[in-house]
C-alpha positions as CSV (number, residue, x, y, z in Angstrom):
1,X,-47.3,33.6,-25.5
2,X,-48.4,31.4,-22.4
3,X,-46.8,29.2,-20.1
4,X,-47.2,27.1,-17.4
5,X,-43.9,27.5,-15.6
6,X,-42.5,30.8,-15.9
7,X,-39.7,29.5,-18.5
8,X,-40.7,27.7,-21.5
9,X,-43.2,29.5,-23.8
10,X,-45.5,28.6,-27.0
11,X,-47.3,30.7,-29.3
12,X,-51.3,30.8,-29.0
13,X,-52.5,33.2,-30.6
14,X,-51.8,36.1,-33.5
15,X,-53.6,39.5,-33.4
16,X,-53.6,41.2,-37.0
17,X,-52.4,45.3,-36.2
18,X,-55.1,47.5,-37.5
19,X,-52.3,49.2,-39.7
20,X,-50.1,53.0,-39.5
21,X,-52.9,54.8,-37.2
22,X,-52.3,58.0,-34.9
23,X,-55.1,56.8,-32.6
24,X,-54.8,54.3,-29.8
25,X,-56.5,50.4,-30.5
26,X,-57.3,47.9,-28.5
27,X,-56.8,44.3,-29.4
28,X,-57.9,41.4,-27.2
29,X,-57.9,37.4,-27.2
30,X,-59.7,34.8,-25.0
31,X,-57.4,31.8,-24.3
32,X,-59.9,28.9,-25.0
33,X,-57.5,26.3,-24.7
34,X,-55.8,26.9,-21.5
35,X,-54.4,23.8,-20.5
36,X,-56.8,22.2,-17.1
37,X,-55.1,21.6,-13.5
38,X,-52.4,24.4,-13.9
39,X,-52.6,26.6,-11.0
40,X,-50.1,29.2,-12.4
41,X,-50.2,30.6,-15.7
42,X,-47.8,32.9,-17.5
43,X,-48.4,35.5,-20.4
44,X,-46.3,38.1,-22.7
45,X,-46.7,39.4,-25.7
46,X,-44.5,39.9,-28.7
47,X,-45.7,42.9,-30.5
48,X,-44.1,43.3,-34.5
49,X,-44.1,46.4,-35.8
50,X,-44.8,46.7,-39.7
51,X,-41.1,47.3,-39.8
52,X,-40.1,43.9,-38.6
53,X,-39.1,45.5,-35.3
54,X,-40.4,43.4,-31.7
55,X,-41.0,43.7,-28.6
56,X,-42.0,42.0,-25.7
57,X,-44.1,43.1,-22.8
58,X,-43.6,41.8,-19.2
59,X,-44.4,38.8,-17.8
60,X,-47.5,38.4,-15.8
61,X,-48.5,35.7,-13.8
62,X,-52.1,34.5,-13.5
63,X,-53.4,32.5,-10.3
64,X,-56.0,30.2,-11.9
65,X,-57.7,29.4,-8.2
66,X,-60.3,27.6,-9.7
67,X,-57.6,25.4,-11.7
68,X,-60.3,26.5,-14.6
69,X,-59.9,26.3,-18.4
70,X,-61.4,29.9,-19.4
71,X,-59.0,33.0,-18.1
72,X,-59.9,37.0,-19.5
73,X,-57.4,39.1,-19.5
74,X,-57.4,42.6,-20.9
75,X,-54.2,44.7,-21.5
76,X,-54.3,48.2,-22.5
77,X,-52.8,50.7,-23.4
78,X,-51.6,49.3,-26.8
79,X,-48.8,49.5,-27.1
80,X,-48.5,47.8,-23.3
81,X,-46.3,49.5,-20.9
């Protein structure tokens, strides 16, 4: 989920889960489309479990310096603390 004010979120991505699994994975996603000119971005995300269970992870907030369109961002461990 991204936003550009802290408050009012939209989907951009889904990440298929690798399935049951005793191992840690790793999942990422480049955010192609981030919209130009915003100086402050915000991220979470909603994890499903296969039981229809979510969660959400914390809010982080991104200063974009360069106001550019191309942010990477890598969160690990999955399941995020």
């Amino acid at each position: 989920m991204r936003s550009t004010d802290g408050n009012n979120f939209k989907k951009i991505a889904t990440v298929s889960a690798a399935g049951n699994s005793s191992t840690i994975h790793n999942y990422d996603y480049t955010d192609n489309a981030m919209p130009s000119g915003s100086s402050y971005l915000y991220y979470y995300l909603s994890i499903a479990d296969k039981d229809g269970k979510r969660t959400s992870s914390a809010i982080k907030m991104f200063h974009n310096v360069n106001s550019t369109s191309k942010l990477i961002v890598s969160l690990s461990p999955n399941p995020v603390n």
